[in-house]
C-alpha positions in Angstrom: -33.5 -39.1 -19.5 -30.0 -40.0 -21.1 -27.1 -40.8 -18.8 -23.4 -39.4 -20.1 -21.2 -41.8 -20.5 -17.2 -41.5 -20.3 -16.0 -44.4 -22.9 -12.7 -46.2 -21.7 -11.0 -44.7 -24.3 -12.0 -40.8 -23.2 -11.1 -42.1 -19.5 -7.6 -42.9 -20.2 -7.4 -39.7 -22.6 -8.1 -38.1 -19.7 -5.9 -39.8 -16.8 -3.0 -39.2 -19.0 -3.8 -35.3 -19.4 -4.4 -35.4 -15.2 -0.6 -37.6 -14.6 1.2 -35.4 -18.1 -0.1 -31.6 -16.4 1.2 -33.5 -12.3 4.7 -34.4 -14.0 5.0 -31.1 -15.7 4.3 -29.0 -12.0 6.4 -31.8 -10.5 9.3 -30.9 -12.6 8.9 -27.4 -12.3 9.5 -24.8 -9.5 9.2 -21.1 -8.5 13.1 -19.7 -6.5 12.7 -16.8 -5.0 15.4 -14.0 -4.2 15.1 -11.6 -2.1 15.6 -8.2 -2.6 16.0 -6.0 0.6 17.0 -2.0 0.3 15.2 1.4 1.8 12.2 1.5 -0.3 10.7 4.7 2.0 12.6 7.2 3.3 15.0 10.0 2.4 17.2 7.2 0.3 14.4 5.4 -1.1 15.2 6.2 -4.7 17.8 4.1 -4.3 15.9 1.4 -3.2 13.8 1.5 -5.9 16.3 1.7 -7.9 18.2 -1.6 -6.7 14.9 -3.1 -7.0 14.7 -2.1 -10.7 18.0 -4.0 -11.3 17.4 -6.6 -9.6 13.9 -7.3 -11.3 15.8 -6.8 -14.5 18.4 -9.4 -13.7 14.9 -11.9 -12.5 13.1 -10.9 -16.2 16.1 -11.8 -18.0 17.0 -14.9 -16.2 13.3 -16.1 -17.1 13.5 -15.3 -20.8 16.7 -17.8 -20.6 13.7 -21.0 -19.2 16.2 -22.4 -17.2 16.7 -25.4 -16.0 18.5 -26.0 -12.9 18.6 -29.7 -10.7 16.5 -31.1 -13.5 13.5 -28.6 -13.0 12.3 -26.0 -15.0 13.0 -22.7 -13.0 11.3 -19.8 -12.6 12.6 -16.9 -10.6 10.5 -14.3 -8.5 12.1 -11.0 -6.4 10.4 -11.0 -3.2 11.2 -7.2 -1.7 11.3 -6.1 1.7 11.7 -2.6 3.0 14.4 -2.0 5.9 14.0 1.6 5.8 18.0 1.9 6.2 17.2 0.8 9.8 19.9 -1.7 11.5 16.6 -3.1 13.8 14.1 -3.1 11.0 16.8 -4.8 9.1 17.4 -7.9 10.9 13.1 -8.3 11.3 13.1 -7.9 7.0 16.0 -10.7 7.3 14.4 -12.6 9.1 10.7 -12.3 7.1 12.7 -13.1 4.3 14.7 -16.3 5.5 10.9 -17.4 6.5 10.0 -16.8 3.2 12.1 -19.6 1.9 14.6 -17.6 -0.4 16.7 -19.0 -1.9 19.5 -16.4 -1.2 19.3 -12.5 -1.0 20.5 -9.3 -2.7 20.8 -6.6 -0.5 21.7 -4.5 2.2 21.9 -0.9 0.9 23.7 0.8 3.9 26.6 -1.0 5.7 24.7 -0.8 9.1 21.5 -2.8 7.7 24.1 -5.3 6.1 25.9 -5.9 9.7 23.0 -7.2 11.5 21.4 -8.5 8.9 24.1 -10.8 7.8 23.9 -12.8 11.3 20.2 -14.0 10.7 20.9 -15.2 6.7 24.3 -16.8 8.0 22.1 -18.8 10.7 19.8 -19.7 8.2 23.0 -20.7 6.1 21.4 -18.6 3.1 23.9 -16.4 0.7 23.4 -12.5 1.2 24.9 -10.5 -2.4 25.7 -6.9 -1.3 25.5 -4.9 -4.3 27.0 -1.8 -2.3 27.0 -2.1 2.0 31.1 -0.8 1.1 31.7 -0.8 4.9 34.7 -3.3 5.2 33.5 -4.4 8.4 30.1 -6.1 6.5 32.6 -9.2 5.6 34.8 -9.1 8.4 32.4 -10.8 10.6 33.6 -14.1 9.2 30.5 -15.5 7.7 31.2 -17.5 4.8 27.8 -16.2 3.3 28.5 -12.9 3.0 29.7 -11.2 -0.1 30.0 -7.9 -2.0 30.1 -7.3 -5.8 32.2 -3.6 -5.1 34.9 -2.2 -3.7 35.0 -1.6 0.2 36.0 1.7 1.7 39.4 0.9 2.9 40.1 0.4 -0.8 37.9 3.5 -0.8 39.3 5.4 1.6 42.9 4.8 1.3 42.4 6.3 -2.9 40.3 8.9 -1.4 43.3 10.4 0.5 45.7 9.8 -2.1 43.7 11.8 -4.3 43.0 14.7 -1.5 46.8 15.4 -1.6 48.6 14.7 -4.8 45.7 15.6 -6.9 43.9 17.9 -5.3 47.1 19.2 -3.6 45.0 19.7 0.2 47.1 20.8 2.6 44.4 21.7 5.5 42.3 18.7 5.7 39.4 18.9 7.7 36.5 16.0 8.4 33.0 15.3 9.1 31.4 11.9 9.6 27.5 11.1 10.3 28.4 8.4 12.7 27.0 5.2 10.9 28.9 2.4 10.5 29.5 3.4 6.7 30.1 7.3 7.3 32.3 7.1 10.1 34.4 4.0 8.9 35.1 5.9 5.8 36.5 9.1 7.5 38.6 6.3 9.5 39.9 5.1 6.4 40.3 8.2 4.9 42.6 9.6 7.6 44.6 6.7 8.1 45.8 7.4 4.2 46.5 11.2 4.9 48.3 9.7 8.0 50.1 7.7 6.1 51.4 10.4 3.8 52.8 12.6 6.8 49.4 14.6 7.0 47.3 15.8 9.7 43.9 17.1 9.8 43.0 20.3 10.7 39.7 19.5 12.7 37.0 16.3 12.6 33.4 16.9 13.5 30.4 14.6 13.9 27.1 15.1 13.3 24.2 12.2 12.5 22.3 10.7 9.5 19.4 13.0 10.5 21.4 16.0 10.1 20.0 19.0 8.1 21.5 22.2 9.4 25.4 22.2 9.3 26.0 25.6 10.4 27.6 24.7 13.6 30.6 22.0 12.3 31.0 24.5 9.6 31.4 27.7 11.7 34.2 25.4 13.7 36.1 24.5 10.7 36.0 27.5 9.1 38.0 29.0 11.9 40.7 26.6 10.9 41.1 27.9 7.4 40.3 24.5 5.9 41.1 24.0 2.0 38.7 20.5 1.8 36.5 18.9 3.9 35.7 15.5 3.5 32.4 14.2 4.5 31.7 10.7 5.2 27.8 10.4 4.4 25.1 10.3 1.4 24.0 12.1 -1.0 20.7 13.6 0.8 22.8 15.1 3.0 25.9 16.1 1.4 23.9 18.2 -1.0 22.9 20.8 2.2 26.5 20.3 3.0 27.7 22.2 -0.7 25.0 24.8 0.2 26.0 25.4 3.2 29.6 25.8 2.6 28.8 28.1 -0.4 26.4 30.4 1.9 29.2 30.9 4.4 31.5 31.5 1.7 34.1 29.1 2.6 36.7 28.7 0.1 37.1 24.7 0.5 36.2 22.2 -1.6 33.6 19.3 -0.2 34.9 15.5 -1.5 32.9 12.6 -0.4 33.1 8.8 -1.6 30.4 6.7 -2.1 27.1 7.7 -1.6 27.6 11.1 -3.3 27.2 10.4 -7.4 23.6 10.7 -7.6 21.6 12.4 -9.5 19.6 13.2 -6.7 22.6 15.3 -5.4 22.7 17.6 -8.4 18.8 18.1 -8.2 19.6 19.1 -4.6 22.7 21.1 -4.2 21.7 22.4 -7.8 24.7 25.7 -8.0 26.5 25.2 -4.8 27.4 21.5 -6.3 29.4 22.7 -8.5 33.3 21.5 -8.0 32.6 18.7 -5.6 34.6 15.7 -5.7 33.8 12.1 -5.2 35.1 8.5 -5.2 32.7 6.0 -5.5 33.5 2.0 -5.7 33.1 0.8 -9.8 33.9 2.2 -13.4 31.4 4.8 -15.2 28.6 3.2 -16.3 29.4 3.9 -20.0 32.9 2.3 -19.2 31.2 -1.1 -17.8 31.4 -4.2 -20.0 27.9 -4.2 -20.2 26.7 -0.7 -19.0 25.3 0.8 -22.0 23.1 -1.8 -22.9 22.1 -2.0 -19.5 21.4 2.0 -19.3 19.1 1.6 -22.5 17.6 -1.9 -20.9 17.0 0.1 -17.7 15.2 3.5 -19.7 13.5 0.7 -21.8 11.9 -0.5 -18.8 11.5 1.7 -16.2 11.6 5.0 -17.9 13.4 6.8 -16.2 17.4 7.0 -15.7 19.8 5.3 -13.7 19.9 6.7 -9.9 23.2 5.0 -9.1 23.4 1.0 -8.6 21.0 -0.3 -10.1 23.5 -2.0 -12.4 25.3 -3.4 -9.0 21.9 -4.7 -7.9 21.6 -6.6 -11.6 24.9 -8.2 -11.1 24.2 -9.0 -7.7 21.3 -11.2 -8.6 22.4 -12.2 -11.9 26.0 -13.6 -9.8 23.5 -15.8 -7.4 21.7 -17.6 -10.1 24.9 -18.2 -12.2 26.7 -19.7 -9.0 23.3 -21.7 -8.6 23.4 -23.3 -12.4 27.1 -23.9 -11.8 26.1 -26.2 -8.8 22.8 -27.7 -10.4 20.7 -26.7 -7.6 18.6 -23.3 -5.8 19.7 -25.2 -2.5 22.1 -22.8 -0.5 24.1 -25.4 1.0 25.0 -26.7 -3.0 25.5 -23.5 -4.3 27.4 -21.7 -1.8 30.6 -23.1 -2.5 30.1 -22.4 -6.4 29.6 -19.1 -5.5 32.5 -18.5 -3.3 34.7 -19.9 -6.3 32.8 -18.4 -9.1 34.3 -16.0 -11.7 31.8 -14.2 -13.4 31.8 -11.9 -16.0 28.8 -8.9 -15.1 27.8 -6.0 -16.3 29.8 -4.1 -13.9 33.0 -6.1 -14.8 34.6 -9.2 -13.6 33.1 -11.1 -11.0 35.3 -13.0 -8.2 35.6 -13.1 -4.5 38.5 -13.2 -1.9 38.2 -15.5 1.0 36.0 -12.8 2.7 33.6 -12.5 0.2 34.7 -9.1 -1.3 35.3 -8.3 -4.9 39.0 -9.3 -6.3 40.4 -6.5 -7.9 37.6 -3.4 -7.8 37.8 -0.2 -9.3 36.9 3.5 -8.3 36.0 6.1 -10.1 37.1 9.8 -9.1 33.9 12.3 -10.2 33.7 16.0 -10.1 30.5 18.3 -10.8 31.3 20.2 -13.9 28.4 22.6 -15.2 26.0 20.8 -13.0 26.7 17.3 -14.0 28.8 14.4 -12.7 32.0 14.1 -14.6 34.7 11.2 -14.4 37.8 12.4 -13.4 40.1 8.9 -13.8 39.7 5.3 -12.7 41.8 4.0 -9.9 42.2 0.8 -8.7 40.8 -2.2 -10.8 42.2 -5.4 -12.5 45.2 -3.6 -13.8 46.4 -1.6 -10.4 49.3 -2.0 -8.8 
């Protein structure tokens, strides 16, 4: 029987393979961001659909094979589910900063983003908002915490403005759901009709659970209300419109943020018809880069926009820009990049204040106008006074 033989030659052949295939995994590595949103639950569509920007921002941050700190980089989204849940939230942050991410898109609601952004601050790990518009998300001080839209004092104080001089309201009435973004909105929103000289008519509570709004309804109808203004979503601002329809109340329903959904329509189908909403950012066929991202977004997902999935993109695409700016995934290099970066997004321009909120957002008045969502103007932005 024969015995193989390796000669010397076919050795070192294959030594230099073994050390060339070690140098290339040496000088490569895997980042991973996280993405953390309700993905079950009465909002999960919108979830998903931050998770669908956000992979979109990952799949074309790959195509670029970047390197950053002399490494080839690959980018993976890790997701976590917080069910819109301030408790569940802080144990997804904390599975997350186990994880290892390098930093982290995400919380949906303003009372997920609250808790959460203790635990990544601790960690000392960057947290990108792509909505959370509650100001109070980046008035906890932590120099990790930022938001690529407007927040609703912005939102709020436009939202009243637009009540009375557009809308011409003179009996105001309001209903909050009691969450940190809900009722901090209505806050908002009254301080600006305070600040005008007017006073509501009547302010009722409900929660995020609500369904059945016969009872605030019956007690503002009494007070001959021309617009009620609901801070809450979309899931429940659509049995709102019916409900206001059925009773045949003559007032007109105006939310901001959480309202322009297609969800909504499909919802409130009829009885949507005339409300008014402010949510934070420009139309997405007005965006720098919105109608490449729509057709990007059907491309891949087949299906259309539900609302911030383009916030989501930016959100992600903002953390790796700030991360080649420094030359490295590690938080501690990039953060100050990304507190001093200027980036220009999808969704527009890019920049944060000393907080961490957007410089210079816009909002976008929309009313439903044979069952669709239709701009009305743009307020705020780069240009506002």
């Amino acid at each position: 029987m024969k015995t193989a033989k390796i000669s010397a030659l076919s050795a070192a052949i294959l030594l230099n393979g073994f050390a060339a295939t070690g140098a290339w995994a040496a000088d490569s590595e895997t980042v991973l961001i996280g993405l953390a949103g309700p993905l079950t639950g009465p909002s999960a569509r919108i979830g998903k659909d931050l998770e669908n920007g956000a992979q979109l921002a990952i799949d074309d941050v790959n195509k670029q094979h970047l390197t950053i700190g002399g490494k080839a980089v690959t980018f993976k989204l890790q997701s976590e589910d917080d069910q819109s849940d301030p408790r569940t939230a802080v144990a997804v942050a904390q599975r997350l900063v186990d994880s290892g991410v390098a930093g982290v898109v995400g919380h949906w609601n303003t009372g997920t983003s609250i808790p959460a952004a203790r635990v990544y601050h601790d960690a000392g790990i960057a947290q990108v908002a792509p909505v959370a518009t509650g100001h109070a998300y980046t008035k906890q001080g932590f120099d990790t915490s930022f938001r690529v839209m407007g927040h609703d004092d912005d939102g709020g104080q436009y939202a009243g403005k637009y009540a009375v001089e557009t809308l011409k309201a003179k009996r105001i009435a309001v209903i909050d759901d009691r969450t940190a973004f809900g009722q901090g909105l209505a806050d908002e929103f009254i301080k600006s009709l305070e600040a005008q000289g007017v006073k509501i008519v009547d302010r009722q509570y409900v929660d995020d659970k609500t369904v059945d709004f016969s009872a605030v309804l019956t007690a503002i109808r009494s007070k001959n209300a021309d617009l009620i203004f609901f801070g809450g979503v979309d899931s429940q601002a659509a049995p709102l419109a019916r409900r206001i329809k059925q009773l045949g109340m003559n007032a007109t329903l105006m939310g901001a943020g959480g309202f322009v959904s297609q969800t909504f329509l499909q919802l409130a189908q009829k009885e949507g018809e005339g409300v008014v909403a402010l949510e934070p950012g420009l139309p997405v066929d007005q965006m720098p880069g919105g109608k490449a991202f729509e057709q990007a977004y059907q491309s891949r997902w087949h299906s259309h926009i539900e609302l911030h999935a383009p916030f989501a993109y930016d959100a992600t695409r903002v953390l790796v820009a700030a991360m080649q700016k420094a030359d490295s995934v590690d938080p501690a290099e990039y953060l100050p990049a990304l507190r001093a970066i200027s980036y220009s997004g999808v969704t527009g321009q890019i920049a944060f204040d000393a907080q961490g909120n957007l410089k210079s957002p816009s909002f976008t008045v929309y009313k439903v106008v044979d069952g669709k969502w239709q701009p009305q103007t743009v307020l705020g932005g780069a240009n506002a006074k």
